[in-house]
N, C-alpha and C positions, 0 to 999 in steps of 0.2 A: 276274667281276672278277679281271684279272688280280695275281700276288702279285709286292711289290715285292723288287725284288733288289737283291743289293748284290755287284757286279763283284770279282772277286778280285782282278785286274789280272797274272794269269802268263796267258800266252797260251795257249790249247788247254785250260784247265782248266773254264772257265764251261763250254763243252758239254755235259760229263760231267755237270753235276749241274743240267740246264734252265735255263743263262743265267746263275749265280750264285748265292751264297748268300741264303738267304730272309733277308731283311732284320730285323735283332733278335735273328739266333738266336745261339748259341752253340754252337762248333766245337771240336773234339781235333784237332789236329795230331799225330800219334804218327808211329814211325820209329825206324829202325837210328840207329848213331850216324854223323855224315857223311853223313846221305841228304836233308839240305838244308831241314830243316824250321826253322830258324831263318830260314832264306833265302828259304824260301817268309812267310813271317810279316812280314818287314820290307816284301817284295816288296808283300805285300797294305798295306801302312802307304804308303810310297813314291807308289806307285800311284794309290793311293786319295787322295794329296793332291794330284798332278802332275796327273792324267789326272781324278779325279772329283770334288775340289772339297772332300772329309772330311776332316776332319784328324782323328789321331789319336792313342793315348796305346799307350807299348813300357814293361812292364813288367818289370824286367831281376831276376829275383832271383836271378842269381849269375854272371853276365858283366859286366865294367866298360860305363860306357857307352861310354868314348876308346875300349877297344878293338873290339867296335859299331860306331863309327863307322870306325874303319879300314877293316874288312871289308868293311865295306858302300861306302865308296869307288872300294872294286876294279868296282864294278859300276855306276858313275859315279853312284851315290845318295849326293848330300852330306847327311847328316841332320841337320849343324848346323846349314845353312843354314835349314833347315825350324826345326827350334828357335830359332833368332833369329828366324824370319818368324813366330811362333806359332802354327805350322800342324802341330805333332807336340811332342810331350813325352819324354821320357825318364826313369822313374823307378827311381831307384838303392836296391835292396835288398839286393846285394851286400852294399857296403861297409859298410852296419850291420850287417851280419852276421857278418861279420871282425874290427867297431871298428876299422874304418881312416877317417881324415878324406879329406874327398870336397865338393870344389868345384860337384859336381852340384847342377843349383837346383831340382830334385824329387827329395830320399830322404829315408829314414826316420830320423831321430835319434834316440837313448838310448835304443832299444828295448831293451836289454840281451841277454843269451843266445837268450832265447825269443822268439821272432817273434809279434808283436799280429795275430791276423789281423783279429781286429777295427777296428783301427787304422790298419792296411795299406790295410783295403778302403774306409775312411771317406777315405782319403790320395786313392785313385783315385779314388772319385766326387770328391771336390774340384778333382782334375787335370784331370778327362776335362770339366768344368763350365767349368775355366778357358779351355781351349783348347776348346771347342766339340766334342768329340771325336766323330765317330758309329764310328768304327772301336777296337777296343781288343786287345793282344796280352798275352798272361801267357805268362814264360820261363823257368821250366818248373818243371813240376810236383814232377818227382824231387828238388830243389834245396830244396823244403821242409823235408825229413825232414830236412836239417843245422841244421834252429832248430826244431825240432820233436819233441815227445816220443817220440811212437811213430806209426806207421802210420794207426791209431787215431785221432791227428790231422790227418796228411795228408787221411785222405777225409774227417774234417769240413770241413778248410778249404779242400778242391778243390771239397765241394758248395756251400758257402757266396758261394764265389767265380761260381763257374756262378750261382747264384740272385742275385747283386747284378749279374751280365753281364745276363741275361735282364730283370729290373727297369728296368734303364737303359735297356734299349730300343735296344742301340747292337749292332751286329754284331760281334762279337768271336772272338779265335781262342785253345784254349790249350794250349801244347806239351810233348807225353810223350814217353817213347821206349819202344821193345820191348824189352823182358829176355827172357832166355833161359826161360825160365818162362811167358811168357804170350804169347801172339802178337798183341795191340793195343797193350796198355798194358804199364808199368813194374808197377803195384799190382794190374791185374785189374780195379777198377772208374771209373777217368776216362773210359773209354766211355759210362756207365751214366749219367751224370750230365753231358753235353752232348746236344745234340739234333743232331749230324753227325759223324763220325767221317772221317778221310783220314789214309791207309797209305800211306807211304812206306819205301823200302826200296833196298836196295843187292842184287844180287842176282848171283850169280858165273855167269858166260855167255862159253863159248869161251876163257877163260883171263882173263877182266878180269869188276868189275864194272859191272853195266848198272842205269841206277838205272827204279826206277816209281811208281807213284802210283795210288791208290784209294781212290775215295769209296765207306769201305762203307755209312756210314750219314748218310744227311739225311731227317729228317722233315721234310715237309711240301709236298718238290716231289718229282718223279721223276727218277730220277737213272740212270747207268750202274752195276752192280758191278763193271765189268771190270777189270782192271790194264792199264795203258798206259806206253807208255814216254815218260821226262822228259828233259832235259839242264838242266845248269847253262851258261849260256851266256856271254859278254862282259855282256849286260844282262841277267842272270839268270836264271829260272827259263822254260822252256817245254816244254809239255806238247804228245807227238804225238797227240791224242784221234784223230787216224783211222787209229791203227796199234795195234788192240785189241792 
């Protein structure tokens, strides 16, 4: 019996890891800063509504969503459009985070200082329920530790999170960066605690940087380790998977 996939929608990337990601699981996006992993995460959102019929849920905990939507513009993905069509969601944790008022029709209110994860995560099953979601993004992990106690808390609420992705049965992705300190993750353990990992990176070649991409880790299908080279393009993100 063959295993269901779920199409990433960047071209050149589904090869790398047998056609897609295994449908249900939960993915690490990690990376340099600027090496596109937000880009790659909308792209899977976008995609995944245009081209595969999913709609999904973007969970922004510390980028506006107006500005999201500019961005992504550039790349001729109108995401409001998709939000008036109910085919994608937007959910604003920023702006609670700040206490600043926000027109957004998905964030969090009077959470006060400390972020509910609990709360947060009861918010996006009701999101992801409303809009039929099967794809879901979490933006970003580092962005917790500014409502959050100590570190201590971050890796309860990144496993927490992972364990409510996985429950709902929906493919989802969620985005770290590399510190100078660890070479996956920000914290050391957001690898440990998804079941696929993908290394993005910016990497100095001939006097510019060259960007790539690597899936080190997906259970459950067979995959490439190699590093390959990406561009960001006019319509986003693509992967040369035949130029190891």
């Amino acid at each position: 019996m063959s295993m269901e996939r779920t199409k990433s929608g960047v071209p050149g990337f589904d090869e790398i890891i047998g056609g897609g990601f295994p449908k249900g699981t939960c993915c690490l996006i990690t990376g340099t800063a600027g090496s596109g992993k937000t880009t790659f995460a909308v792209q899977f959102l976008y995609r995944g509504i245009t081209e595969f019929g999913e709609n999904g849920v973007y969970v922004s905990l510390e980028e506006r969503p107006k500005d999201l939507r500019q961005e992504m513009i550039n790349f001729g993905w109108d995401l409001g459009k998709m939000e008036k069509e109910k085919k994608l969601a937007i959910i604003d944790v920023g702006s609670a985070r700040e206490s600043i008022k926000t027109n957004e029709q998905y964030s969090l209110k009077n959470m006060g200082a400390r972020l509910n994860i609990s709360a947060l995560s009861a918010h996006i099953f009701e999101v992801c329920r409303e809009v039929k979601a099967q794809r879901i993004v979490i933006d970003s992990i580092p962005s917790l530790q500014l409502r959050l106690k100590d570190e201590a808390e971050v890796r309860r609420a990144t496993s927490l999170f992972s364990n409510l992705l996985l429950e709902m049965e929906r493919t989802s992705l969620m985005i770290t960066e590399i510190a100078d300190t660890h070479d996956v993750s920000r914290y050391g353990f957001e690898e440990y605690v998804t079941r696929g990992v993908v290394v993005m990176r910016l990497i100095p070649q001939y006097g510019e940087l060259k960007r790539t991409i690597q899936a080190m880790k997906m259970r459950g299908t067979h995959h490439s380790t190699r590093t390959y080279p990406m561009e960001i393009s006019s319509n986003g993100i693509v992967v040369h998977s035949q130029k190891p």
